[in-house]
N, C-alpha and C positions, 0 to 999 in steps of 0.2 A: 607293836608299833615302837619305834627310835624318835624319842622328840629330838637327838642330837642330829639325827644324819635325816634326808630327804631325796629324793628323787632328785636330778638336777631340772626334767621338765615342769618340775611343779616351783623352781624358783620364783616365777612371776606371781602365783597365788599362797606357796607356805613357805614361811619364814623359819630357817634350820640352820644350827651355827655352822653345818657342814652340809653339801651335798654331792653327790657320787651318778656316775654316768652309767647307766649298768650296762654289763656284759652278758650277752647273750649267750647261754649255756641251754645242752638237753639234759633232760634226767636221764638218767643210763639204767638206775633200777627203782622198784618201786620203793617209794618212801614218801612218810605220812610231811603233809605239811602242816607245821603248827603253829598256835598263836602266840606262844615262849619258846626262848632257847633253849628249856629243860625240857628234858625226858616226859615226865610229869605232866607237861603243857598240854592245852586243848588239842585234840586233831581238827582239825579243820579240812583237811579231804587229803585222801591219797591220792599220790601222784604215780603216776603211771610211765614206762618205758617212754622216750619219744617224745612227751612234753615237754614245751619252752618253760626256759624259767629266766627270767630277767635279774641278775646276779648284783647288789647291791653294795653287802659288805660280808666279808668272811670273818669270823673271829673265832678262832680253835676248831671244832670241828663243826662249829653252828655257821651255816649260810641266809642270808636276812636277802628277802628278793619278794619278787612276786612269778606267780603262775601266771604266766600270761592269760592263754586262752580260760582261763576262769578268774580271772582277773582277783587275785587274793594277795593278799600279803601278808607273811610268813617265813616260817624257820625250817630250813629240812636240814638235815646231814649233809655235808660237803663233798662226802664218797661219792654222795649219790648224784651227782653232775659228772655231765661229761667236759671234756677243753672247750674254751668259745670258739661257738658256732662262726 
């Protein structure tokens, strides 16, 4: 979780000194999504070819989003999206 940044639909209920519109991206290849930006961090489920991911903020190779149809939110690899949908 980012306390600095937020979804911009959740403006009206969490307070974030920033918040970001996300872009819609597919995952292109399989990669784990997890609960830290490191290597290290929790997986919290693989993602698969073809899944949405709701693209939040990118910072180096770490993407911070949510999986949509499992509705999580998490860190994957940035390789592993494809251009917005």
């Amino acid at each position: 979780m980012r306390p600095d940044l937020a979804d911009v639909r959740l403006a009206d209920r969490v307070f974030a000194p920033h918040y970001a519109a996300p872009l819609h991206r597919t995952v292109t290849v399989a990669t784990p999504l997890l609960a830290g930006r490191g290597a290290e961090s929790e997986m919290l489920v693989r993602l698969e070819p073809g899944e949405a991911f709701e693209l939040l903020d990118v910072t180096g190779a770490a993407a911070w989003g949510i999986a949509t149809a499992r509705q999580l939110v998490g860190y994957v690899d940035a390789g592993a999206l494809g251009p917005q949908a």
